[in-house]
C-alpha positions in Angstrom: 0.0 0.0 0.0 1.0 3.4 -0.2 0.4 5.1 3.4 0.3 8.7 3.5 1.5 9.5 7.3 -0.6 12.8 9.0 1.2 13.6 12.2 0.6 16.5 14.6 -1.5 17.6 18.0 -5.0 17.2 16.8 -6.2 19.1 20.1 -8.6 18.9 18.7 -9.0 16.8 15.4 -10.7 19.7 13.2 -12.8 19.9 9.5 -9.0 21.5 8.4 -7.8 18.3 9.2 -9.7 15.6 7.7 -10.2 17.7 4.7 -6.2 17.9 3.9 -5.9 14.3 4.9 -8.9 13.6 2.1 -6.9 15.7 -0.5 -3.8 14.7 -0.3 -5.0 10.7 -0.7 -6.6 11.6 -3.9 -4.2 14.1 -5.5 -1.0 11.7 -4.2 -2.4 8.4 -5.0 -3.0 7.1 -1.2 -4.5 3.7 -0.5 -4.7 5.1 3.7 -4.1 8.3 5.3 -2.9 7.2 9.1 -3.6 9.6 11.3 -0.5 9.8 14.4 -0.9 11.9 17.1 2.2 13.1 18.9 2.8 12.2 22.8 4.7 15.8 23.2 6.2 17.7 20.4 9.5 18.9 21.1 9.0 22.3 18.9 5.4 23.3 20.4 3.9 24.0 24.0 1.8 21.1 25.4 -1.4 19.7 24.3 -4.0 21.2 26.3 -6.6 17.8 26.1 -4.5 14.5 27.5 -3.4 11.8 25.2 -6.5 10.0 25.9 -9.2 12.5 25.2 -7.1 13.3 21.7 -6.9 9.9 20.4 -10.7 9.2 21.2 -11.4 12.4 19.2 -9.8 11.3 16.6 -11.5 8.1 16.5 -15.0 9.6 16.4 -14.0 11.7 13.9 -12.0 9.3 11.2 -14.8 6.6 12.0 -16.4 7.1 8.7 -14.0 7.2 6.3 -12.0 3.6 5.5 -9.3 5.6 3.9 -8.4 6.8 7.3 -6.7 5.1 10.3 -5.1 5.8 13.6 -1.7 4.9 14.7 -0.6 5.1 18.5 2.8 4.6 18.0 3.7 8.1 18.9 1.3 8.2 22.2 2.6 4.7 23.4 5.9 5.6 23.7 7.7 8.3 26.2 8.2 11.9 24.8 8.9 13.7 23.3 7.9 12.3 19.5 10.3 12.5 16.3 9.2 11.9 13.0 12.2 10.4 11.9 11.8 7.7 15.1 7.7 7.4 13.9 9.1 6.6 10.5 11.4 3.6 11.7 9.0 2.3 13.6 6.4 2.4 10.8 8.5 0.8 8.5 9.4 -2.0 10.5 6.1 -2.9 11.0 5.0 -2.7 7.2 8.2 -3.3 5.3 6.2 -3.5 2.0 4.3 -0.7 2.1 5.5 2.7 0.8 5.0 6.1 2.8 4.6 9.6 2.4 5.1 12.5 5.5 2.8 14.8 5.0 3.4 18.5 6.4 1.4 21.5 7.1 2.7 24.3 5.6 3.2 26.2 8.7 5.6 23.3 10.0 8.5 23.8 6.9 10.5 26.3 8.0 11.3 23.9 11.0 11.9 21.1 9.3 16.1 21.6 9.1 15.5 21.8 13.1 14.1 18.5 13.3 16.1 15.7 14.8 17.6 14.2 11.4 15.5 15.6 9.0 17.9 14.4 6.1 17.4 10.7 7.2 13.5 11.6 7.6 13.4 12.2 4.0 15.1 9.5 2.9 12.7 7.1 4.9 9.7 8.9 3.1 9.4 12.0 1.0 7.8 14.9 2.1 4.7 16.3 0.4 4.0 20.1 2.4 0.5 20.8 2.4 -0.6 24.7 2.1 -3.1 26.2 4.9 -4.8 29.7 4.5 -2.8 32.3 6.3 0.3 30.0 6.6 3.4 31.6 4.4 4.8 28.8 2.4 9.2 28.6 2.9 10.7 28.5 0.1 12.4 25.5 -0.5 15.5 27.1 -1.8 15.8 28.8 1.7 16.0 25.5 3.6 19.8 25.6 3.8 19.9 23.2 6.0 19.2 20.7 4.0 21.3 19.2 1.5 19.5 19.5 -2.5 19.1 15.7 -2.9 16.6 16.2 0.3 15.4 19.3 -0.6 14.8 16.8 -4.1 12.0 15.0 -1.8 9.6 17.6 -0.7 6.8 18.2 -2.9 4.2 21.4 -2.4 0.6 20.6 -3.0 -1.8 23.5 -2.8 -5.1 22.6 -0.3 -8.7 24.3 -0.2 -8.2 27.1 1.9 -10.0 25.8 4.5 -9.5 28.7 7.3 -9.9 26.7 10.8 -7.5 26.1 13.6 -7.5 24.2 16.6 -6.6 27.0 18.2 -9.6 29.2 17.3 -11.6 25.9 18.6 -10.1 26.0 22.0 -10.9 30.0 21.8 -14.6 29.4 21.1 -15.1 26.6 23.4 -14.3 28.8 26.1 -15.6 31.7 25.2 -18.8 29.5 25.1 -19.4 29.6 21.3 -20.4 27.0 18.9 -17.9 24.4 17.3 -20.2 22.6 15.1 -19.2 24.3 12.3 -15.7 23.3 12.5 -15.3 20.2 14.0 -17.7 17.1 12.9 -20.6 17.1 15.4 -19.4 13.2 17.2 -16.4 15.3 18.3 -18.6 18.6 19.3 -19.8 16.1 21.7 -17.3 14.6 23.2 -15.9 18.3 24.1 -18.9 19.3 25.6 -19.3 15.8 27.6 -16.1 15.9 28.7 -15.5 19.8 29.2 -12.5 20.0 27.6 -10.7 23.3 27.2 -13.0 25.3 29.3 -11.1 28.0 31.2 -9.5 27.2 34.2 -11.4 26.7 37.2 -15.1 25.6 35.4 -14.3 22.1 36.2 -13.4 20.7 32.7 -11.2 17.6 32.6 -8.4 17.8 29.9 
């Protein structure tokens, strides 16, 4: 098969997402999009939702769609998670199948920081996917990367699709509807559980 790998927060799982993940198996050929949330990502602040309520939400939301699938080989092991570790790990368990890292586009310009990005790419090339409001790096300004890596990423332009899971947190606590930007099996599960209320209203993150 040819597995197109979707790492990142998800906190929480958003339209944005599944809508990129949905794209980028039809323009690049994918037989499965696996979704893998990360345990702790060593570049951004903590998740605000534990491990546990992220996964479920991605779950419900992916539940649908047989393309999609969810790997836990990020949240089952200590933190902080590297993609280049993911990949390994991926790899061993499906030695015949061939992957592809997708990116957001706002994640690029970091990539050189990564822990050995040049051995990330040659596990799996990387296809950057555009988001609305999100400046795209040149790839010419990655310097550090070598060209033959800089050779493996691909840019492929998504619908601008303006939502963030960060404007989701905002509403929730601010009391405001998500149902327009998060599919409603997921709505739920926020409002059951009270995740990202503001501090001190008693939700349990």
């Amino acid at each position: 098969m040819r597995i197109g790998i979707l790492g990142g927060t998800f906190d929480p799982i958003h339209f944005g997402h599944l809508i990129a993940a949905e794209e980028a198996r039809r323009v690049q050929q994918l037989d499965r999009v696996l979704f893998v949330p990360a345990n702790r990502s060593p570049l951004k602040p903590a998740a605000r939702a534990s491990t546990a309520h992220r996964v479920a939400m991605i779950r419900l939301a992916i539940k649908d769609n047989a393309a999609f699938a969810l790997s836990t080989v990020d949240v089952a092991r200590p933190p902080p998670s590297y993609a280049v570790d993911t990949m390994a790990i991926l790899q061993c368990c499906w030695p015949d199948d061939e992957f592809v890292f997708l990116l957001g586009a706002d994640q690029l310009a970091d990539l050189p920081q990564w822990r050995a990005p040049e051995q990330l790419l040659q596990a799996a090339p990387i296809v950057v996917l555009t988001r609305p409001g999100a400046a795209l790096t040149p790839l010419d300004a990655l310097t550090g990367l070598s060209p033959a890596a800089r050779a493996r990423i691909t840019v492929q332009e998504m619908p601008a699709v303006a939502i963030s899971a960060s404007a989701i947190r905002e509403r929730v606590a601010a009391g405001q509807t998500i149902r327009d930007l998060t599919p409603s099996p997921v709505a739920d599960y926020i409002e059951e559980h009270g995740l990202y209320l503001p501090k001190g209203d008693g939700g349990s993150e």
